[in-house]
BAVEXKE-909933 format. One record per residue (C-alpha): residue in three letters; x, y, z. Coordinates in steps of 0.02 Angstrom, whole numbers, plus 32768, in hexadecimal, padded with zeros to 4 digits. Example, Ala and Ser with C-alpha at 12.3 -4.5 7.8 and 13.67 -1.06 7.14 Angstrom:
BEGIN
ala82677F1F8186;ser82AC7FCB8165;
This chain:
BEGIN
unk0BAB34078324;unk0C4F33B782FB;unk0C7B335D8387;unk0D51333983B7;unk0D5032A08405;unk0DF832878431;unk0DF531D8845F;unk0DB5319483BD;unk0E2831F88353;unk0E90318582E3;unk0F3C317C82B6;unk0F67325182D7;unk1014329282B3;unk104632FC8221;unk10D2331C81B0;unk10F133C98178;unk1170341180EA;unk120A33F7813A;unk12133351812B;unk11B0334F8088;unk123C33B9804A;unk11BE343C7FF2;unk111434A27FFF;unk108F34468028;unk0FFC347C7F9B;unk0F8033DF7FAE;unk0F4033207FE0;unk0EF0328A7F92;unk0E8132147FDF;unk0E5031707FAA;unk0DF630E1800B;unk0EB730928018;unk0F2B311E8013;unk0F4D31DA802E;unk0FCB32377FCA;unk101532E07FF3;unk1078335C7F7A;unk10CB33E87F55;unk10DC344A7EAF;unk115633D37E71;unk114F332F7EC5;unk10BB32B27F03;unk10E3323D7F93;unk104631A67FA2;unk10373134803C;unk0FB230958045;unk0F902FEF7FEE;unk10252FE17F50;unk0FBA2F5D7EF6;unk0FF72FB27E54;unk108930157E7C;unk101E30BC7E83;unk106330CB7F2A;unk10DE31597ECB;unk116F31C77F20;unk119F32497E83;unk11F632E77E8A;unk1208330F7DCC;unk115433617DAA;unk1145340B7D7A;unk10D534827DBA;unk1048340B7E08;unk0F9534367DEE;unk0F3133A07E33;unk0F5532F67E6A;unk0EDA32707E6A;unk0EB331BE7EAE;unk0E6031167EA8;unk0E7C307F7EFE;unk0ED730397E6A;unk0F2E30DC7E1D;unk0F6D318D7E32;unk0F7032257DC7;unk0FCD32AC7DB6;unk0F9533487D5B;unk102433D97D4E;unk1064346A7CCF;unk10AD33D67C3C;unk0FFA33737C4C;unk0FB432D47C8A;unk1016323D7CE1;unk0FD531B07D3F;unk1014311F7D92;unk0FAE30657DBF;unk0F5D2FF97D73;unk0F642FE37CAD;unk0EC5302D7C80;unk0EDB30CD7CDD;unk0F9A30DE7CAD;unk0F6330E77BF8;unk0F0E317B7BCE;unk0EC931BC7B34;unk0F0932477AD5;unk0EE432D77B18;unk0F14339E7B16;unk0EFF342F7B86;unk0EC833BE7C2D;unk0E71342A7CB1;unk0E3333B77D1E;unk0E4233097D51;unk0DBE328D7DC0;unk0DE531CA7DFF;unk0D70314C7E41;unk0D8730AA7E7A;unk0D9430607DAD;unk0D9C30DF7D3D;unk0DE031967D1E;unk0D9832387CC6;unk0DEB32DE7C97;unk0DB0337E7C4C;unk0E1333C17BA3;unk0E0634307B14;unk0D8433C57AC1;unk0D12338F7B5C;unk0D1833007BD9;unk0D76325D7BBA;unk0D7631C17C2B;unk0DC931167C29;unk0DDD30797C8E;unk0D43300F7CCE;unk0C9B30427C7B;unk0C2F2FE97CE8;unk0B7330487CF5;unk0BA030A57C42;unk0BFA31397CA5;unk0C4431627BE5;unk0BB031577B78;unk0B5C32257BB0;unk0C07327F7BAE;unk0BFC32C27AFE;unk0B60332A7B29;unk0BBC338E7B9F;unk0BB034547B80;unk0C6A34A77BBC;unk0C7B34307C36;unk0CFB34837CC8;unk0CCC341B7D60;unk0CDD335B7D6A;unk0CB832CE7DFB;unk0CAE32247E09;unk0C9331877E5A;unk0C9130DC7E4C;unk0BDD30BD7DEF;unk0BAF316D7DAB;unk0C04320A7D74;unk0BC032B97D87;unk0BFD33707D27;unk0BD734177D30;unk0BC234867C83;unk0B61350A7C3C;unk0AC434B97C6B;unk0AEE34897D17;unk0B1B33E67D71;unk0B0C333F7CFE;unk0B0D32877D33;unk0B2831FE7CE0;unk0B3F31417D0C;unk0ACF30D67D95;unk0A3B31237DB9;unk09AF30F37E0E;unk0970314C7EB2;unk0A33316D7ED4;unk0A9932187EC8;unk0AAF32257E0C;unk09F9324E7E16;unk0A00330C7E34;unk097333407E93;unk097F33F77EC2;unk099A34947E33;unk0A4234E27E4C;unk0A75357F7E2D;unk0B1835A37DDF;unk0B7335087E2A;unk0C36351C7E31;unk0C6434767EA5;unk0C3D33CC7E92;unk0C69332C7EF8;unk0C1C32867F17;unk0C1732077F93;unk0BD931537F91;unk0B2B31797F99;unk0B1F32427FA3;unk0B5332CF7F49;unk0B7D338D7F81;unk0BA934207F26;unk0B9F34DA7F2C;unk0B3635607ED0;unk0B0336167EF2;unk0A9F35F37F8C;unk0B36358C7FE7;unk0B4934C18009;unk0AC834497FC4;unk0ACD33977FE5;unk0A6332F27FB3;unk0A4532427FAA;unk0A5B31B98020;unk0A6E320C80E1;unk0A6231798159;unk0B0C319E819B;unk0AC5325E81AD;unk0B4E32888117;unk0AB7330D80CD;unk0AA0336E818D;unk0B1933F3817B;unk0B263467820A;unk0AAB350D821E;unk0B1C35A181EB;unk0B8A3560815B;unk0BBA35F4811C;unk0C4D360E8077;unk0C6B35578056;unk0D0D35667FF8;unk0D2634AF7FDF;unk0CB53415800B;unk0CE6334B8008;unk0C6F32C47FFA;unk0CBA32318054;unk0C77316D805F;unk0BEA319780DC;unk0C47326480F7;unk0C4732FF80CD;unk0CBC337880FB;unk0CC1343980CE;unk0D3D34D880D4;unk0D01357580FA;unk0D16360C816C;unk0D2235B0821E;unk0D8C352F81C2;unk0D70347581B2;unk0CDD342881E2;unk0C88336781BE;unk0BF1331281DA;unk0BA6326C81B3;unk0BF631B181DB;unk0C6331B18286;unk0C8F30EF826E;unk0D4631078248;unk0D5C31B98294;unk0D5932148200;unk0CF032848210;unk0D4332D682AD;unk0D9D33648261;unk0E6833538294;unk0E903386832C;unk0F0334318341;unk0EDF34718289;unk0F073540827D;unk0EFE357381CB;unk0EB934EA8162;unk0ED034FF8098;unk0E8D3478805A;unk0E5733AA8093;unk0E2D33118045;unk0DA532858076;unk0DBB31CF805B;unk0D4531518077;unk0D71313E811D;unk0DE231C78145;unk0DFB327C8133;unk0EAA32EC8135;unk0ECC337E812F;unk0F4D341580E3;unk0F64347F8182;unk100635268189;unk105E34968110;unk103433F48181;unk0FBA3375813A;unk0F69332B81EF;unk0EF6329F81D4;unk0E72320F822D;unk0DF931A481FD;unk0E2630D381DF;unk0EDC309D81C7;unk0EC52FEF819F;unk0F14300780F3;unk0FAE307D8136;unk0F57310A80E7;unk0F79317D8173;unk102B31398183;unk104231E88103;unk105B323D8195;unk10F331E981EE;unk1193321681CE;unk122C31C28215;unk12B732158256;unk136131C3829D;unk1309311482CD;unk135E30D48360;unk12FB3030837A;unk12872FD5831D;unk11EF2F63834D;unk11912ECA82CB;unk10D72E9E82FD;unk105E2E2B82A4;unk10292EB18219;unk10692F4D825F;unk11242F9E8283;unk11513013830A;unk11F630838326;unk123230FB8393;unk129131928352;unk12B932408396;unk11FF327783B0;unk11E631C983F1;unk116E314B83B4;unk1123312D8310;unk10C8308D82D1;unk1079305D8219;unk103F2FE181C6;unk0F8D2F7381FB;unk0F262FDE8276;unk0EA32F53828D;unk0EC42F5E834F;unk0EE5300C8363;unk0FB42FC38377;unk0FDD3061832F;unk0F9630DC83C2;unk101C31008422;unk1008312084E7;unk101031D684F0;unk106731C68589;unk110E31858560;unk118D31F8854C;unk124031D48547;unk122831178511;unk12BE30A684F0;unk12832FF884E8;unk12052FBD8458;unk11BF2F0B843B;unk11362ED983D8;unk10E02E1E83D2;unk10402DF2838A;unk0FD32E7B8377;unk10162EC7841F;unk10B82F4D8433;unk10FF2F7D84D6;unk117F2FF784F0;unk11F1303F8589;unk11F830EB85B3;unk11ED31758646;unk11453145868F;unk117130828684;unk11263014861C;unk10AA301E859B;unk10522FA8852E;unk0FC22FC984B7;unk0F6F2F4B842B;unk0EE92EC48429;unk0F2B2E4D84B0;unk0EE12E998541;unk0F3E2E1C85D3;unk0FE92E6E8582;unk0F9D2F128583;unk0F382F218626;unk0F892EC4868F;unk10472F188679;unk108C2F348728;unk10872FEC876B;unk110E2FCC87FA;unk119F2FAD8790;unk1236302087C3;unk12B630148737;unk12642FAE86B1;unk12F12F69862D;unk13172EE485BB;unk12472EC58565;unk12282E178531;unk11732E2184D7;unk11122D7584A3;unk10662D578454;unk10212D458509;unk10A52D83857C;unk111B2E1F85AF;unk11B12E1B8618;unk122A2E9C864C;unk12C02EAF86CA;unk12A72F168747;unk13322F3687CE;unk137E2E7887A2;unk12C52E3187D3;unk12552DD2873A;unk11BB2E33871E;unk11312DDF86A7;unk108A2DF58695;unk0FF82DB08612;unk0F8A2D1B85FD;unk0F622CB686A9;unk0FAA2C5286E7;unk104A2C7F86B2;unk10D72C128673;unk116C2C6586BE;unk11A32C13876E;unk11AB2C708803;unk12432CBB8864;unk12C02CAF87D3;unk135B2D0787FD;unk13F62D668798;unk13922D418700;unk141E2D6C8679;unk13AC2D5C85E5;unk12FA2D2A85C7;unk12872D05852C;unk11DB2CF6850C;unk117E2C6D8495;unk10BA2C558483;unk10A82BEB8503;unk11622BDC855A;unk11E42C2485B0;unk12992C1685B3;unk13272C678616;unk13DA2C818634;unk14062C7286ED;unk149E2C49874F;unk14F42C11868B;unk14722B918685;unk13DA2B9C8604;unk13382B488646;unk127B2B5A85EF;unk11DF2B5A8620;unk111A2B4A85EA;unk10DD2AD58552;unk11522A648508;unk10DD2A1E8465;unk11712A3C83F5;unk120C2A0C8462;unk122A2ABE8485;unk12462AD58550;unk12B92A29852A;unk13662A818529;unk140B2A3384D7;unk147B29F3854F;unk15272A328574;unk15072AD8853D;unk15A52B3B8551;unk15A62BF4858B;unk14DD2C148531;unk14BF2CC78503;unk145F2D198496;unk13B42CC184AB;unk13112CCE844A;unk126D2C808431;unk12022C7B8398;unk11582C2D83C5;unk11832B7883D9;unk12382B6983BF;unk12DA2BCD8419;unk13962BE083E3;unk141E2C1A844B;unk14E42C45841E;unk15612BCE848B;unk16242BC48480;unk16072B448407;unk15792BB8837B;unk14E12BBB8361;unk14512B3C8398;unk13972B2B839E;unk130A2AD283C7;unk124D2AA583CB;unk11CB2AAB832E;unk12342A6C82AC;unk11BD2A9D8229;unk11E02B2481A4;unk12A02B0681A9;unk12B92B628261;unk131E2AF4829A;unk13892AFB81FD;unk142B2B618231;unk14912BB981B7;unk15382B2F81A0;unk159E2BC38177;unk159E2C4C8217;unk163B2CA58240;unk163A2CD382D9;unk15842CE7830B;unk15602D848393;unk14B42D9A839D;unk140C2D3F838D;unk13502D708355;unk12B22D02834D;unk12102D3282EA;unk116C2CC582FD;unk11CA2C3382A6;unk12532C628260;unk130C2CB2829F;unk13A32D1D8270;unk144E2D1F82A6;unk14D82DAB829F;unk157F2D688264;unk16132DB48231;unk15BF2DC68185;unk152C2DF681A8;unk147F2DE681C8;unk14472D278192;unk139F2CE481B0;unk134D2C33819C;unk12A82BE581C8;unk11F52C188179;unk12172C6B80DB;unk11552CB180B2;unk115D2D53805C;unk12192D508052;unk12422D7D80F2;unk12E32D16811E;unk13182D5C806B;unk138A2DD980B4;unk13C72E838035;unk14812EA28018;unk14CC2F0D809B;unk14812EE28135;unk152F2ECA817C;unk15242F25821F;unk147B2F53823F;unk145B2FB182F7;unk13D62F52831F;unk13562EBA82D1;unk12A12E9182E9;unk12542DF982AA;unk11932DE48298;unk110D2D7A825A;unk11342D9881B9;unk11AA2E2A818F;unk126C2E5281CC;unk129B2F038204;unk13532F48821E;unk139E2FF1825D;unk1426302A81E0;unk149130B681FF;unk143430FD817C;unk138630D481B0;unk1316304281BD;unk12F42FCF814E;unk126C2F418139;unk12392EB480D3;unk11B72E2280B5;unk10F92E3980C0;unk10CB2EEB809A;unk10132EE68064;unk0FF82F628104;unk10952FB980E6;unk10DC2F8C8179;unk11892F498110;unk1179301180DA;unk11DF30878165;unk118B312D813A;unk1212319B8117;unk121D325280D6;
């Protein structure tokens, strides 16, 4: 029996056609993305190695869409259009395309004259396709292909004691998918599925009766009939626990590691998020705050909050008690966040996480490091993390605090004072500081705005300590892991560690709401949204937006 573990299910939320904009028909799966579409535009999500990644509204009448890790296709009304890598994007000459498969290196469709594929012809997938009889059914995957004609199903490609060996007589099969190592389709007498079954992917349940549509995934299979959605086989990633709170399912899609679904025009999905590949779901909506982890991005907007990007540490699941939050930091591979209930922190650092205090009254003002949390709580200094802890005792009318890796520093009484390691010079503050405000801490260095500008110090390396010789007027400060921004009266300017361009700030950030620096990416609030930039191979430099 399918069993709904709640606690292991992945990355849930859904989108539906309001903020897609149109009818929902379908979704594509691929081990590193998901795409969802409508009759006339296809909106991808995952790993943009080759720009596949596509958001198009000019298609016409949508049959199919397709996907690979390195490519996606789009079969409507005019023909054939793909997107990726070079040898996908160039297809042959065809006319009168009915039907279009992807693997991992290669593509086939069904036309007029039979079955064509390109790409990667690795295991002589191409070499059997002219024998086909009427071909009208076509699968594939990454080291053997498999059709179904007038004589029934045909494989073609590695063989050996695999899948592509067919091992049981079908009768009149109309569906055809294939896994990794297994293969299912369906004939008069219902679902029938071999090959490889460590992962139980072949054990169906008793009593599957009308399959009307059946996905092999990686080590999955997953099947639509009369009591709806139901998978079997690998657990690993979650995917195959069926999404939760599905009423009227149309149609679903199985990755390698994940599986969504087409549910009353909302695509719901779980499984493994490490490549953003559920991130299809989120949409923003009126972002007040913004939050920059390690490999992973986190927002609140009206329905609260909503993270993307690198779910190696489960950073993206959200406490689901947390409602009205208003405060968002991320650090690391850890976010906390201020709402109703208190604090909350989830991620991979479990002193941050487990050990966040429970008798705080009026929590304000989060300061999150790589090993640390602090928050204000009715003018006292709450912090809590890795033992012993750096911050000192009994301080008083803190006005402002900051948090490095492994020191503290704090406004109190006008005066600025630091704590904990001081390796790189960076609990040594400047004399004579005038009036400080506006005080951050990247991991080893700190800056701070005085009467007289800007000024910093600590780990020189990387340029951190290298302040812009041109501010006007500086008003506010941020600090990433080793590099920092300032707000001027021109803008956002940024110096310090420029890997992956992320001190490189776009035109127009002139008066952004609010800025979070990370490890590697910048993220700002706009009036008209958020924006992001640097590393993106998780997509966390990617706000998911309608």
């Amino acid at each position: 029996m399918i069993q709904f573990l709640f606690a292991l299910i992945i990355a849930f939320s859904n989108i539906g056609h309001a903020d897609f904009g149109d009818e929902l028909i379908g979704v594509a799966t691929s081990y590193r993305g998901t795409c969802i579409y409508s009759s006339s535009r296809v909106k991808c999500r995952g790993v943009d190695d080759y720009n596949q990644m596509i958001d198009i509204d000019v298609f016409s009448g949508i049959e199919k869409v397709a996907m690979n890790v390195v490519a996606v296709c789009v079969l409507d009304k005019r023909g054939l259009w793909c997107y990726g890598r070079k040898n996908i994007e160039d297809i042959p000459f065809m006319i009168g395309v009915t039907n279009i498969s992807l693997s991992d290196s290669y593509a086939c469709a069904i036309d007029i004259e039979g079955v064509k594929c390109w790409g990667n012809d690795k295991y002589g997938k191409f070499k059997f396709i002219e024998g086909l009889i009427n071909p009208r059914e076509i699968a594939t995957e990454d080291s053997y292909a498999c059709a179904i004609d007038d004589e029934g199903v045909k494989c073609w490609g590695k063989r050996g004691s695999g899948p592509a060996n067919i091992p049981i007589d079908l009768k009149n099969p109309r569906m055809l998918t294939l896994g990794r190592d297994h293969m299912c389709a369906t004939d008069d007498s219902g679902l029938r599925c071999w090959g490889n079954n460590e992962e139980g992917q072949l054990d169906f349940p008793d009593g599957m009766k009308n399959p009307r549509f059946v996905q092999a995934g990686g080590d999955h299979t997953c099947v639509l009939n009369d009591e709806g959605v139901r998978c079997w086989g690998s657990y690993k990633e979650g995917q195959s626990y069926v999404p939760v709170g599905l009423k009227n399912p149309r149609t679903f899609t199985t990755g390698e590691r994940h599986t969504c679904a087409l549910d009353d025009d909302y695509v719901k999905c779980n499984g493994n998020n490490d490549m953003s590949q559920l991130d299809i779901q989120i949409v923003l909506n009126e972002v007040k705050e913004i939050a920059v982890g390690f490999e992973h991005t986190c927002a609140i907007d009206t329905e609260g909050i909503k993270c993307w990007g690198n779910d190696k540490y489960q950073v993206r699941n959200v406490p689901a008690v947390l409602t009205n939050p208003r405060e968002i930091k991320a650090a690391g591979e850890v976010t906390c966040a201020i709402g109703d209930e208190g604090v909350k922190c989830w991620g991979n650092y479990a002193p941050v996480v487990q050990r966040v205090p429970t008798s705080l009254k009026n929590p304000e003002s989060l300061v999150l490091g790589h090993y640390w949390g602090c928050v204000r709580d009715e003018g006292d200094l709450k912090c809590w993390g890795k033992e012993p802890s750096i911050v000192p005792d009994n301080l008083k009318d803190v006005i402002e605090f900051s948090l490095g890796d492994n020191h503290f520093c704090a406004i109190s009484d006008k005066k600025l004072k630091c704590w904990g390691d001081n390796e790189f010079g960076q609990i040594d503050v400047p004399r004579r500081l005038k009036n400080p405000r506006s005080l951050v801490s990247g991991r080893n260095h700190n800056c701070v705005i005085d009467d007289e500008g800007v000024k910093c110090w600590g780990a020189r390396a990387d340029g951190r300590l290298n302040i812009p010789t041109n501010l006007k007027n500086p008003k506010k400060l941020y600090a990433g892991a080793n590099y920092s921004c300032v707000l001027d009266d021109e803008g956002l300017k940024c110096w310090g560690s420029n890997n992956f361009g992320k001190t490189n700030v776009p035109d127009g950030m002139l008066n952004p709401l609010q800025v979070s620096l990370g490890e590697f990416n910048t993220c700002v609030v706009m009036a008209s949204g958020p924006k992001c930039w640097g590393r993106n191979d998780f997509l966390q430099s990617t706000p998911p937006m309608p």
